[in-house]
C-alpha positions in Angstrom: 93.2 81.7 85.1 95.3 84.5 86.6 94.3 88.4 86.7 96.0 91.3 87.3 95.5 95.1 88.3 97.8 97.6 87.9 98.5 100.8 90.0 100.8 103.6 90.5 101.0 105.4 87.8 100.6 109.2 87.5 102.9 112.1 86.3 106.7 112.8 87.8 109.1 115.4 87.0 112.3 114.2 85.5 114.9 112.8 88.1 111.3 111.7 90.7 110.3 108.1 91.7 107.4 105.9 91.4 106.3 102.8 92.4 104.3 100.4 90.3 102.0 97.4 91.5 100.5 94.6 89.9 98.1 92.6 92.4 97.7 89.0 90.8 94.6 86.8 91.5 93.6 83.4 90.9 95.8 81.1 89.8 98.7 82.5 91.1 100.6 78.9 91.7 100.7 78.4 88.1 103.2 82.3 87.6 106.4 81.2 86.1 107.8 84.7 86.1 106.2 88.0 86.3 107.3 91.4 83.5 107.0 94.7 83.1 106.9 96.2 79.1 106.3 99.6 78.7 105.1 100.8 75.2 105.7 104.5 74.2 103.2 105.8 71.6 104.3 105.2 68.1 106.6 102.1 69.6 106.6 99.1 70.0 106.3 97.8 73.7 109.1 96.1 75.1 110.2 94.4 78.1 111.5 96.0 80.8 112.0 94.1 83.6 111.2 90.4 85.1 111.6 88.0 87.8 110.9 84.5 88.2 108.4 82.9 90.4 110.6 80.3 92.1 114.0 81.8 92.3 113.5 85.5 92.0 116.4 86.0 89.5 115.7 89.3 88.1 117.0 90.8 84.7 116.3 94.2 83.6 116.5 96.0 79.7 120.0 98.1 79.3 117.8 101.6 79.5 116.7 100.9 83.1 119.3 99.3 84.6 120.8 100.6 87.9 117.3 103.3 88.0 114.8 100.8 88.2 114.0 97.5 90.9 111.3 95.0 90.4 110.6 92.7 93.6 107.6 90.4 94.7 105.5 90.6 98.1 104.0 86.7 98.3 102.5 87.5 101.0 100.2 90.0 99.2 101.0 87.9 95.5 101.8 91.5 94.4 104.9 92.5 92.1 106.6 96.5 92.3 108.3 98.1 89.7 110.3 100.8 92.1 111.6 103.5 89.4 114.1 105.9 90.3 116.1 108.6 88.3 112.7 109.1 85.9 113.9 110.5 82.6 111.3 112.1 79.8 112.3 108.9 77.7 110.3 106.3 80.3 107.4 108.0 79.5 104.8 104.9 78.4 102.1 103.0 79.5 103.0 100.2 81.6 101.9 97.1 81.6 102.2 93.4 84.1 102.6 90.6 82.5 102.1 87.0 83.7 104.2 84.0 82.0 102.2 80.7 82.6 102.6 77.6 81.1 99.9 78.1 79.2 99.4 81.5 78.5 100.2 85.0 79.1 98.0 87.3 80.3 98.2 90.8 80.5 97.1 93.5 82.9 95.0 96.9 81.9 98.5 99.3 81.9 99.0 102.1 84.1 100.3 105.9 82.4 103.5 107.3 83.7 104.6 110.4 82.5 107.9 112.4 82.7 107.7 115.9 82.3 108.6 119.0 84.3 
């Protein structure tokens, strides 16, 4: 079973930067990729960024391309959402994910909010 903790969170004005972490423990050999969603309140949540476990190909949603980074520290089995260029519209909680191939599991969420 694999658990994760998110951190980072907190409130930015619009054009700031913050850096997300999700710390993953136990079975960390069996990650196939790891995600960020977001969900807004009154949305839906969606995906915002991932990379995979072996290869670190990344892919990102059209909204935060070129603003925001997601990397991986093995060392620490921590992945970072770096987001740059905050606009009022990335204001969400959000949330690690953990693909396996057998389940997905979900972290608590962390708030970030946009607003001058």
């Amino acid at each position: 079973q694999v658990q994760l903790v998110e951190s980072g969170g907190g409130l930015v004005q619009p054009g700031g930067s913050l850096k997300l972490s999700c710390a993953a423990s136990g079975s960390v050999s069996s990650i196939l990729a790891m995600r960020w969603y977001r969900q807004a309140q009154g949305e839906q949540r969606e995906l915002v960024a991932s990379i995979a476990a072996r290869t670190s190909t990344t892919s990102y949603a059209n909204s935060v391309k070129g603003r925001f980074t997601i990397s991986r520290e093995n060392a620490k089995n921590t992945v970072y959402l770096q987001m740059n260029s905050l606009k009022p519209e990335d204001t969400a909680v959000y949330y690690c994910n953990a693909l396996t191939l057998t389940a997905t599991i979900w972290g608590q969420g962390t708030q970030v909010t946009v607003s001058s």
